[in-house]
Residue frames relative to the residue before (quaternion, step in Angstrom):
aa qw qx qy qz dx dy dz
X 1.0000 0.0000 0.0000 0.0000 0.00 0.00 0.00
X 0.3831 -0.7314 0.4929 0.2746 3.59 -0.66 0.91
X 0.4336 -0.5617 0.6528 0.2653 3.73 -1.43 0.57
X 0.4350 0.7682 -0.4695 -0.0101 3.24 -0.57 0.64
X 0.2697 0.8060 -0.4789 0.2197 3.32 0.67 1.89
X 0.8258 -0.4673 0.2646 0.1725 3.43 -0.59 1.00
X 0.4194 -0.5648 0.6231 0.3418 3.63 -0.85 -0.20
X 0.9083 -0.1234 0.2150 0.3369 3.25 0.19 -0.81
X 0.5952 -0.6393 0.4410 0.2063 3.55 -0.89 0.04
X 0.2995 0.8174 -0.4921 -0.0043 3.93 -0.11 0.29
X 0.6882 0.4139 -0.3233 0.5005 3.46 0.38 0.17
X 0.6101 -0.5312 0.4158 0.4156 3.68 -1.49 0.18
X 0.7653 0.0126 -0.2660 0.5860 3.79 0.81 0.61
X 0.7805 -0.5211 0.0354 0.3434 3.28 -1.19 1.23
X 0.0887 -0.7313 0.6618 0.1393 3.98 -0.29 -0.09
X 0.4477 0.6889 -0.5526 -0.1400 3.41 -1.67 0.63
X 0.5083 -0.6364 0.5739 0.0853 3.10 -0.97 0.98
X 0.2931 0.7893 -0.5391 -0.0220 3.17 -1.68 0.96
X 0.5203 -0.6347 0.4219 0.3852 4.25 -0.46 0.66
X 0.1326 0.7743 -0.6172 0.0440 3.65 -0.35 0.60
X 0.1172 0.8771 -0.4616 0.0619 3.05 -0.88 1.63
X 0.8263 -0.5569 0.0295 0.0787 3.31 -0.76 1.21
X 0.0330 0.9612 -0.2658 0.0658 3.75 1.74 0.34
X 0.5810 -0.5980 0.5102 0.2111 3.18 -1.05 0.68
X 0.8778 -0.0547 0.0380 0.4743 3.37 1.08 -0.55
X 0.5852 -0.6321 0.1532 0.4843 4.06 -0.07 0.54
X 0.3922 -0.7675 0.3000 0.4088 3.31 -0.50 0.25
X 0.7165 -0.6135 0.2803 0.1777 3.88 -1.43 0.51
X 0.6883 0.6359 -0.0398 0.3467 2.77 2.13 -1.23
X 0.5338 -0.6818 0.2692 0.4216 3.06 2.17 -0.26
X 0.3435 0.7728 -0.3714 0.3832 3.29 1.61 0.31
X 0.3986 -0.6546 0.4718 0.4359 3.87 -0.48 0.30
X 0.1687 -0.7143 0.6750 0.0749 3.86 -1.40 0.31
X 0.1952 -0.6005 0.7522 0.1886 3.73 -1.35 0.15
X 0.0859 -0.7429 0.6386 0.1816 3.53 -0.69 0.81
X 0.3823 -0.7885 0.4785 -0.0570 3.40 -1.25 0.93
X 0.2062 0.9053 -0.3704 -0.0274 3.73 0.56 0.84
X 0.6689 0.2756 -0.3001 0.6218 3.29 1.32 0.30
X 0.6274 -0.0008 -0.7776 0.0424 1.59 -1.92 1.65
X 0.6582 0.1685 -0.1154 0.7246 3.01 1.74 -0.80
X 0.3862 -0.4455 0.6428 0.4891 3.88 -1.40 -0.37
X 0.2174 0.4862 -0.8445 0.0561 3.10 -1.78 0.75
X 0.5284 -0.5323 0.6612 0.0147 2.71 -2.45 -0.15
X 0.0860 0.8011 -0.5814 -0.1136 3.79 0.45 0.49
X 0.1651 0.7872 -0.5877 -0.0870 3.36 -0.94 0.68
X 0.3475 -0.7868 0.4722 0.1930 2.97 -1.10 1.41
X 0.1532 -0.7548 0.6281 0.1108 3.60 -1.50 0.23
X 0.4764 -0.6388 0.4318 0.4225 3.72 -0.20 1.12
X 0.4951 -0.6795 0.5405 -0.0324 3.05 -2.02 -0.02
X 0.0492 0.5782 -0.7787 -0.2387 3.75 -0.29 -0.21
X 0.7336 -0.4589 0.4478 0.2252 3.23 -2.12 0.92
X 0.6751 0.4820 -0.2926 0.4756 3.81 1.27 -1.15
X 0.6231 0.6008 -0.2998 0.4012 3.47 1.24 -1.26
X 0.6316 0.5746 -0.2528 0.4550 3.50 1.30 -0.83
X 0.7239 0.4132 -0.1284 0.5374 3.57 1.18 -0.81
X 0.4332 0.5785 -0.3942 0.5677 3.57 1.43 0.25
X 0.5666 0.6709 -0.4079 0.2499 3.06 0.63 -1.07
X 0.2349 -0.6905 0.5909 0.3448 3.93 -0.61 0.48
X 0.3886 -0.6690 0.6044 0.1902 4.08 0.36 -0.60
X 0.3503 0.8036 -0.3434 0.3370 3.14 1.31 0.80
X 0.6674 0.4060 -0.2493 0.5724 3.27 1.29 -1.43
X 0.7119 -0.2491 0.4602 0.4684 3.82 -1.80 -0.96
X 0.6220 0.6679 -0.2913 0.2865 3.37 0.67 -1.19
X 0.3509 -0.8204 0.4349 0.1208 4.19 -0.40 1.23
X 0.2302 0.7872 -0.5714 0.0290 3.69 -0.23 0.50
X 0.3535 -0.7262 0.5615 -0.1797 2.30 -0.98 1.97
X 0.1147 -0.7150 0.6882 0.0445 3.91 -1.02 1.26
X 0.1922 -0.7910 0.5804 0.0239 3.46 -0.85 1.21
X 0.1900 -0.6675 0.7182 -0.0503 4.09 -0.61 0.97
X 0.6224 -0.5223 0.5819 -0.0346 2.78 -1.84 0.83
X 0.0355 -0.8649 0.4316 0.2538 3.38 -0.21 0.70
X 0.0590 0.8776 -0.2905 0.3767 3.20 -0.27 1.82
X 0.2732 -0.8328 0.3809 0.2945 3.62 0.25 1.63
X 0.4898 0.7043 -0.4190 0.2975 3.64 0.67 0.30
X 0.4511 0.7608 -0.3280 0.3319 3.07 1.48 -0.34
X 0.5582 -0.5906 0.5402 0.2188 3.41 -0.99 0.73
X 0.2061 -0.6925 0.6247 0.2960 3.59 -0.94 0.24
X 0.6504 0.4597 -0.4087 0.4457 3.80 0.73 -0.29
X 0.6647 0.4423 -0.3729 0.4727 3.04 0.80 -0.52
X 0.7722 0.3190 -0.4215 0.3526 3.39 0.60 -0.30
X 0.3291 0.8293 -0.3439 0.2928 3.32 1.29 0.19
X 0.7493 0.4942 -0.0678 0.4357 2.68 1.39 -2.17
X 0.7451 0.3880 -0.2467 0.4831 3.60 1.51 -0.01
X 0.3193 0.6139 -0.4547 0.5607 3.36 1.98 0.75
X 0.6681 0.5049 -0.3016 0.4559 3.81 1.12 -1.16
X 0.7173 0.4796 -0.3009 0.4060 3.39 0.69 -1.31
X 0.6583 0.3883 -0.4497 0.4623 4.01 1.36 -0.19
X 0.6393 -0.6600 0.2626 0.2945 3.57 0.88 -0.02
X 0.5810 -0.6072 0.3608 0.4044 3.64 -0.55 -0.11
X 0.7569 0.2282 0.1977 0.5796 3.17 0.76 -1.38
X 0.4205 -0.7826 0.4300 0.1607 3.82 -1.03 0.08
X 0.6760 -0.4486 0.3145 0.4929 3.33 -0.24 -0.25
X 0.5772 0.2750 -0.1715 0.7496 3.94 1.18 -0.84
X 0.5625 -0.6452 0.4869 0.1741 3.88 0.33 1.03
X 0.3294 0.6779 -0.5124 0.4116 3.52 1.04 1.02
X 0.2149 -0.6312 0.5955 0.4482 4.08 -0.87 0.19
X 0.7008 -0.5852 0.3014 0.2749 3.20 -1.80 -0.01
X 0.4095 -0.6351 0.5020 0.4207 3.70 -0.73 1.05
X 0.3030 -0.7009 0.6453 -0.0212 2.83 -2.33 1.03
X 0.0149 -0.7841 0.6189 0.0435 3.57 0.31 0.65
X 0.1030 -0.7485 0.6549 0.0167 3.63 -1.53 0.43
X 0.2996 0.7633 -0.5718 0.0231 4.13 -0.04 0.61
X 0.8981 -0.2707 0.0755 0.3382 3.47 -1.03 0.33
X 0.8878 0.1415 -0.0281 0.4371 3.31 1.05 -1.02
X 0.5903 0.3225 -0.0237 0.7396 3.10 2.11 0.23
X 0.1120 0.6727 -0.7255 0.0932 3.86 -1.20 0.98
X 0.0778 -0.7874 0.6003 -0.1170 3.38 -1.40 1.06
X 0.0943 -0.7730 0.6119 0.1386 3.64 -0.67 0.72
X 0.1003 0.7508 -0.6428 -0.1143 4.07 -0.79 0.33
X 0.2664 -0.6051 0.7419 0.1119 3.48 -2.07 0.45
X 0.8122 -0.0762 0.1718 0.5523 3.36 -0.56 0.46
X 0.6754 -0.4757 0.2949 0.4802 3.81 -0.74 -1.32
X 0.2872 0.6241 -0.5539 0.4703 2.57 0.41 2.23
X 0.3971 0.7666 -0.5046 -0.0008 3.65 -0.71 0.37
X 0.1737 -0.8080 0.5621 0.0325 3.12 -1.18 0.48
X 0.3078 -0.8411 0.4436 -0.0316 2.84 -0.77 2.51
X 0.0733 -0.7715 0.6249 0.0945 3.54 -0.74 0.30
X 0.3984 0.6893 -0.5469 0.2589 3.73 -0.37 1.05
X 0.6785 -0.3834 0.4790 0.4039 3.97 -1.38 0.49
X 0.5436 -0.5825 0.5209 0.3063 3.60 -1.05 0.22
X 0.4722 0.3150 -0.6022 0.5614 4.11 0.85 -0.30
X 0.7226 0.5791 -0.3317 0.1801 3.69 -0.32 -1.10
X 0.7010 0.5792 -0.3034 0.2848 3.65 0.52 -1.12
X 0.7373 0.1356 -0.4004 0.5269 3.68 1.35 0.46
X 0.0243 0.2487 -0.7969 0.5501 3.16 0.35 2.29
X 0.9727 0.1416 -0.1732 0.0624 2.55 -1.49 -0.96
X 0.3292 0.5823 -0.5213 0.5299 3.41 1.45 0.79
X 0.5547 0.6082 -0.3221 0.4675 3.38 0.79 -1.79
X 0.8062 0.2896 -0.2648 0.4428 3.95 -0.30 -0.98
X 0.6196 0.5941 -0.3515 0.3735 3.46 0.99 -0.51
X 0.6693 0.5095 -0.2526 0.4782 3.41 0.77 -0.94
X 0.7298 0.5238 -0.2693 0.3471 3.34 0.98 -1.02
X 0.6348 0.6283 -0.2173 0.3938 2.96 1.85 -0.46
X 0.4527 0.6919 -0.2539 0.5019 3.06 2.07 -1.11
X 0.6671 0.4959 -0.3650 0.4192 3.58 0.43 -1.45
X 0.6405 0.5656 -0.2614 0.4490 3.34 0.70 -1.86
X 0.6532 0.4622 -0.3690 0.4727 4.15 0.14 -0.72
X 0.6298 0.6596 -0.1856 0.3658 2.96 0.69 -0.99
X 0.6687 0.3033 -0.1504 0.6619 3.28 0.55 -1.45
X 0.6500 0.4064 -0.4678 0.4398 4.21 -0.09 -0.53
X 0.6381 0.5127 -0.4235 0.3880 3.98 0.84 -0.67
X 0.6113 0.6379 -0.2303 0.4078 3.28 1.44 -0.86
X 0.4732 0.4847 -0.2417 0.6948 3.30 1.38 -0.68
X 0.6606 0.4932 -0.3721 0.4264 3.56 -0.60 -0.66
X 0.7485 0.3903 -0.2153 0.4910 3.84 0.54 -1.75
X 0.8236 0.2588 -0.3816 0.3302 3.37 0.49 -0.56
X 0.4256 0.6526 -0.4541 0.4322 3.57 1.11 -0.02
X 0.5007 0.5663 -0.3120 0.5755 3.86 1.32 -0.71
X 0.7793 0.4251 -0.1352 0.4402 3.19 0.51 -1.00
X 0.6051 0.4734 -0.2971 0.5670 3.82 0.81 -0.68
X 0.4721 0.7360 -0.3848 0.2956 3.65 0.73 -0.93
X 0.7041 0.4220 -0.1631 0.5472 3.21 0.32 -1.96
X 0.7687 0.5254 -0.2418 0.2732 3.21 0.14 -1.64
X 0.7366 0.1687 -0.2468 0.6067 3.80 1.13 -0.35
X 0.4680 0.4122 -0.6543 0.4277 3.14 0.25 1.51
X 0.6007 0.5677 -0.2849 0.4855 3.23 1.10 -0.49
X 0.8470 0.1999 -0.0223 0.4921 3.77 0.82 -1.05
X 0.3948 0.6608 -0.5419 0.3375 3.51 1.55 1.01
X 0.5835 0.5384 -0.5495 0.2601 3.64 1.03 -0.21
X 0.5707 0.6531 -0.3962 0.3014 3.88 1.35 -0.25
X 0.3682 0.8064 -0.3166 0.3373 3.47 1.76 0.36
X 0.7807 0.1719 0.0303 0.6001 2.99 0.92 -1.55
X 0.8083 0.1727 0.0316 0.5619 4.02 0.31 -1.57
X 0.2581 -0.8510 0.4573 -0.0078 3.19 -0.91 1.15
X 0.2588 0.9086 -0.3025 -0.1260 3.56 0.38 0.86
X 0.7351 -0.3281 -0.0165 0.5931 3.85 -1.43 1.00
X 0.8583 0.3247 -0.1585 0.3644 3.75 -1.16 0.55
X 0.5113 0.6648 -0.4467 0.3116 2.98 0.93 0.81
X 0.6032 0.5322 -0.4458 0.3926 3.31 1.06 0.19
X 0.5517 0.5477 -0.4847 0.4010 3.39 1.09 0.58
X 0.4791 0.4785 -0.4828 0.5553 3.55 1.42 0.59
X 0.3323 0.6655 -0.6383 0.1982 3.95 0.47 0.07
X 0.6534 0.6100 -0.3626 0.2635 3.54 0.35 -1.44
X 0.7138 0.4923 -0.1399 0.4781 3.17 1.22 -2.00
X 0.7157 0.4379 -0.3311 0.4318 3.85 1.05 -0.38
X 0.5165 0.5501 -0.4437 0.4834 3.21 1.32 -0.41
X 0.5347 0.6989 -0.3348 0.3370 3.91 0.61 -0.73
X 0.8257 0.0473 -0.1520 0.5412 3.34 0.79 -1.29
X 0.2047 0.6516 -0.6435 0.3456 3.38 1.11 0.51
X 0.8548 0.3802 -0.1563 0.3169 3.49 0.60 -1.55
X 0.5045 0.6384 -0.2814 0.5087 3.12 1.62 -0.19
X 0.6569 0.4854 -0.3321 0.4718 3.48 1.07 -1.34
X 0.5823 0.5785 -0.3698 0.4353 4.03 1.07 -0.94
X 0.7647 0.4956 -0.2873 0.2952 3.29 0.38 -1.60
X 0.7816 0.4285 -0.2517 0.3770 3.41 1.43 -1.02
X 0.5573 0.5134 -0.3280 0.5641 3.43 1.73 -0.25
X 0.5085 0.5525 -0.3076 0.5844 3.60 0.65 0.13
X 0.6341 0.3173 -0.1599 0.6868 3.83 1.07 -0.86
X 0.6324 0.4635 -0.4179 0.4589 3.67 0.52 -0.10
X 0.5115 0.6891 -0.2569 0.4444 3.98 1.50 -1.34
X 0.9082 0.0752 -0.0658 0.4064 3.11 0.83 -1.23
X 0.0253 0.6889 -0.4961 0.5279 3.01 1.58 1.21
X 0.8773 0.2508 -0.2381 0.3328 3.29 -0.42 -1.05
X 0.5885 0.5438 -0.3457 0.4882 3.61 1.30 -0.27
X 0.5394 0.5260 -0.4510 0.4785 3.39 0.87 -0.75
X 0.8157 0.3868 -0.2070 0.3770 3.88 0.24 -1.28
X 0.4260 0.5893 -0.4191 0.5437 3.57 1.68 0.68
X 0.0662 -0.8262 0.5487 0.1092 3.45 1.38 -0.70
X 0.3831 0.6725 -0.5419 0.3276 3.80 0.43 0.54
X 0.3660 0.5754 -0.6049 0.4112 3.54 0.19 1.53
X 0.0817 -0.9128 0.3872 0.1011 3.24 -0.33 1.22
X 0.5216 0.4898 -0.5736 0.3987 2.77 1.00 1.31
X 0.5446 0.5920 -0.4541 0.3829 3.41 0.62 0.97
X 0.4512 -0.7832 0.3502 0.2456 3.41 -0.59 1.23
X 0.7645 -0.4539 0.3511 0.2937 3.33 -1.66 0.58
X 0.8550 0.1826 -0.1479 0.4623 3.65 0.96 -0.73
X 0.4138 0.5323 -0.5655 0.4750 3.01 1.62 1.01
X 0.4961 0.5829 -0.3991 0.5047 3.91 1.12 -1.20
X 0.6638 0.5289 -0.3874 0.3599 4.07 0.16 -0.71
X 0.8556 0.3974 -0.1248 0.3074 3.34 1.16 -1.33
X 0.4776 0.6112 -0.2694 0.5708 2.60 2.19 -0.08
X 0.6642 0.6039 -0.2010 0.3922 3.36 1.20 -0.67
X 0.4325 0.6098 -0.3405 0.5702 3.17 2.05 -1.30
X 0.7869 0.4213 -0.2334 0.3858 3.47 -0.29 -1.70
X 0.6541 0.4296 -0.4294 0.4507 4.07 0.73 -0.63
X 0.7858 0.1835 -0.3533 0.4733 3.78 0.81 -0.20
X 0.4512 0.3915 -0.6643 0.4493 3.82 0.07 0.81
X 0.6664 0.4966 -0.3359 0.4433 3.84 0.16 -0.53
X 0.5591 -0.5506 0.5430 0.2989 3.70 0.43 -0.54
X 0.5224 0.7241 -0.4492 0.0310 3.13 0.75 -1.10
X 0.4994 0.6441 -0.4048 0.4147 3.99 1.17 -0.82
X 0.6686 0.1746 -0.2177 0.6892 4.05 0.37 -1.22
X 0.6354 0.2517 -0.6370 0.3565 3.86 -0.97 0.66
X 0.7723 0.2935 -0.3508 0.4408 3.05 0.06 -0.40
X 0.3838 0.4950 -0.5044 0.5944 4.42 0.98 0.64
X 0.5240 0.6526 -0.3494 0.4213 3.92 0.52 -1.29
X 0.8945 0.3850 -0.0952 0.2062 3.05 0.00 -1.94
X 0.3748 0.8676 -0.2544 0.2052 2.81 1.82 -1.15
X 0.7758 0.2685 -0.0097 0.5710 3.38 0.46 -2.37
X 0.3025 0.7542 -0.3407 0.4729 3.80 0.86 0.29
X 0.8566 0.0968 0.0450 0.5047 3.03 -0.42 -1.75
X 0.4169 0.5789 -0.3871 0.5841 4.06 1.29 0.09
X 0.6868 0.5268 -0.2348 0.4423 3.50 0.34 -0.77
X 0.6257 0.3593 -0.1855 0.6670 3.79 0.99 -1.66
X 0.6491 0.4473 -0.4310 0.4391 3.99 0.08 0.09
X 0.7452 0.2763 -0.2346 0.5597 3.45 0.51 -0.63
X 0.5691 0.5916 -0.3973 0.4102 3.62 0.76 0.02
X 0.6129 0.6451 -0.1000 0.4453 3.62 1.72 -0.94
X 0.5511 0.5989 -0.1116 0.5702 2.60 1.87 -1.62
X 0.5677 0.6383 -0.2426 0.4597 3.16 0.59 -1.09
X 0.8344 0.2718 -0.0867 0.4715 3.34 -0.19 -1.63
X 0.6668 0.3288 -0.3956 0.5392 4.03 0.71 -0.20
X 0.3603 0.5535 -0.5104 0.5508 3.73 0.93 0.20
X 0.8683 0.1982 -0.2176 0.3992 3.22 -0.64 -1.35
X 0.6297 0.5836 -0.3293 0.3930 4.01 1.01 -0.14
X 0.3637 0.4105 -0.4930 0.6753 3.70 1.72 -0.37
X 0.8228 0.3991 -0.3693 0.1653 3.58 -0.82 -1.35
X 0.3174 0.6303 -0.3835 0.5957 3.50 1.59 -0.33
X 0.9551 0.1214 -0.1514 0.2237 2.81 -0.64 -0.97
X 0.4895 0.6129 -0.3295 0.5256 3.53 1.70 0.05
X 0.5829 0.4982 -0.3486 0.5389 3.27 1.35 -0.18
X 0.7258 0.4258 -0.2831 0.4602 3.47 0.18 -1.03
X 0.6068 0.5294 -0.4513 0.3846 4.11 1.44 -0.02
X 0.5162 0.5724 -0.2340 0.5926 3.38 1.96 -0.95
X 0.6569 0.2982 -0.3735 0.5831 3.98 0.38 -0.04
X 0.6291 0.4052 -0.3649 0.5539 4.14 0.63 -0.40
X 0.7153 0.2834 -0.3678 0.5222 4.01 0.54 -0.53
X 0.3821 0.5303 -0.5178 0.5520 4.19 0.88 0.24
X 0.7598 0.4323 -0.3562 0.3299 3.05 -0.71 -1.77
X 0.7706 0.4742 -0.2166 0.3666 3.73 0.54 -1.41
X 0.6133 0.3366 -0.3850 0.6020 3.60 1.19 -0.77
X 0.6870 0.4280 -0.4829 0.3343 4.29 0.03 0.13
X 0.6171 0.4019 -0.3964 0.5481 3.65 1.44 -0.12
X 0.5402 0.4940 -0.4418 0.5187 3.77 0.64 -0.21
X 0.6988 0.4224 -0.3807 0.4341 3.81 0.51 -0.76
X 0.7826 0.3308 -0.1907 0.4917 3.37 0.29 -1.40
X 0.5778 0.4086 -0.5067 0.4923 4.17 0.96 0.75
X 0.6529 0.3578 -0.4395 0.5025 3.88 1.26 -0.17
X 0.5900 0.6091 -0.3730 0.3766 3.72 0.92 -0.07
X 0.3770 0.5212 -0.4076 0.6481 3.42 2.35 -0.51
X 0.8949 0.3205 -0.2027 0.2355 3.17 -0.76 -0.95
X 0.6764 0.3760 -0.4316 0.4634 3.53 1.40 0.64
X 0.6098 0.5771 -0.2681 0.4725 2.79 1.48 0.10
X 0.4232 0.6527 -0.2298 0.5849 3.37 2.04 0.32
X 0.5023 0.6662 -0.0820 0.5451 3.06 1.53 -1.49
X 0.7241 0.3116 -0.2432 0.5652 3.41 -0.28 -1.32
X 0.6842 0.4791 -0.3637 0.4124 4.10 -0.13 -1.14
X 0.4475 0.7466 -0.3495 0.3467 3.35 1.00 -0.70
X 0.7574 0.4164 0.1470 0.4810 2.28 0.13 -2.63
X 0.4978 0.3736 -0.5058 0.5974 4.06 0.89 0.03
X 0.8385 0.3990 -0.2988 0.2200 3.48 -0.60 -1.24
X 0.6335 0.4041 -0.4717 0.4614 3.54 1.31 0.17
């Protein structure tokens, strides 16, 4: 069960607020974590908040801070106003922020900003689906950039498919790049789709909902269909071209290791045949 009370209290019903950032592994210190295994492994660990410390925040780094509210007609409208401003209008790719809404829990996020509304049994559901979404956006945005990015790059490097011309193995460096790019993001695309099967059963019913809310306001079902034939395509297209760039060049060692055993032969075939004239003329 996650810990996930607050520093502190600032408003006329409870507010808290906390930085949850993203790890390679769980932490040691005894802090709570949401482990994450689809799409990517991560670690969400959370670290309380004061409500001001949360709104300082510049939203600069990777790291998610997240102000959680009660869901609760007491609520101020300025006050909730003033934390509609603090998630922003718009995003960073000039999108507004996604709103998800499921039975027992509603959340709006911008980048790494969100704001949770949910009862206190509830709020790690709906952390729990939240993060899982974060990872998931994350990894589909990744897709997205590098497919932007592969685009150019195999128009540029489909002639290494088929005809090879002089100098082309000074593009190795640059094919080897999105070779690794094309893997890393199909490979994020693989488990894309498992994540959005959500069929870990150790994940609860009204976290799966809120993750589910947020996977359809986002699209997330046709971007990640979209991407599919895409990023299949730039894999076997790589494939392709370092295929035909070993054989290129495994050939041209077999015409250099010829070339060298037919002058070695036909320079000992000089010199016994030098030999023999020799050996006539005395």
């Amino acid at each position: 069960m996650l810990d996930i009370s607050g520093k502190g209290a600032t408003s006329a019903v409870e507010t808290k607020a906390w930085s949850i950032e993203f790890a390679s592994a769980a932490p040691t210190d005894g802090r709570a974590y949401i482990h994450v295994a689809e799409p990517a492994t991560a670690y969400a660990v959370l670290t309380p908040l004061d409500l001001a410390d949360a709104k300082a925040r510049s939203g600069a780094d990777d790291a998610l801070t997240v102000v959680g509210l009660p869901l609760s007609a007491e609520q101020s409208l300025a006050g909730e106003q003033e934390l509609l401003a603090w998630i922003g209008e718009t995003d960073k790719r000039g999108k507004p922020p996604m709103r998800a809404s499921a039975r027992t829990a509603r959340a709006v996020v911008c980048d790494n900003r969100a704001l949770v509304y949910a009862r206190d049994e509830h709020v790690g559901d709906a952390l729990d689906g939240l993060v899982r979404f974060v990872v998931l956006e994350r990894q589909v945005t990744f897709q997205e950039d590098a497919m932007r990015r592969l685009w150019p790059a195999m128009d540029a490097d489909y002639e290494l498919t088929h005809a090879l011309a002089p100098g082309y193995n000074q593009r190795q460096a640059a094919v080897n790049e999105m070779t690794e790019l094309a893997g890393r993001a199909k490979a994020s695309n693989l488990r894309t789709g498992i994540a959005l099967a959500q069929m870990n059963p150790a994940l609860t019913d009204p976290s799966k909902r809120f993750f589910g809310e947020f996977a359809v306001v986002s699209g997330m079902h046709e971007r990640y269909d979209s991407l599919i034939d895409p990023l299949t395509y730039a894999v076997e297209t790589y494939e392709r071209a370092n295929t035909r760039m070993i054989e290129t060049r495994n050939a041209a060692k077999e015409r250099t290791h010829f070339l060298f055993e037919f002058i070695l032969m036909a320079v000992i075939v000089v010199l016994i045949a030098w030999e023999l004239l020799q050996m006539m003329n005395e």
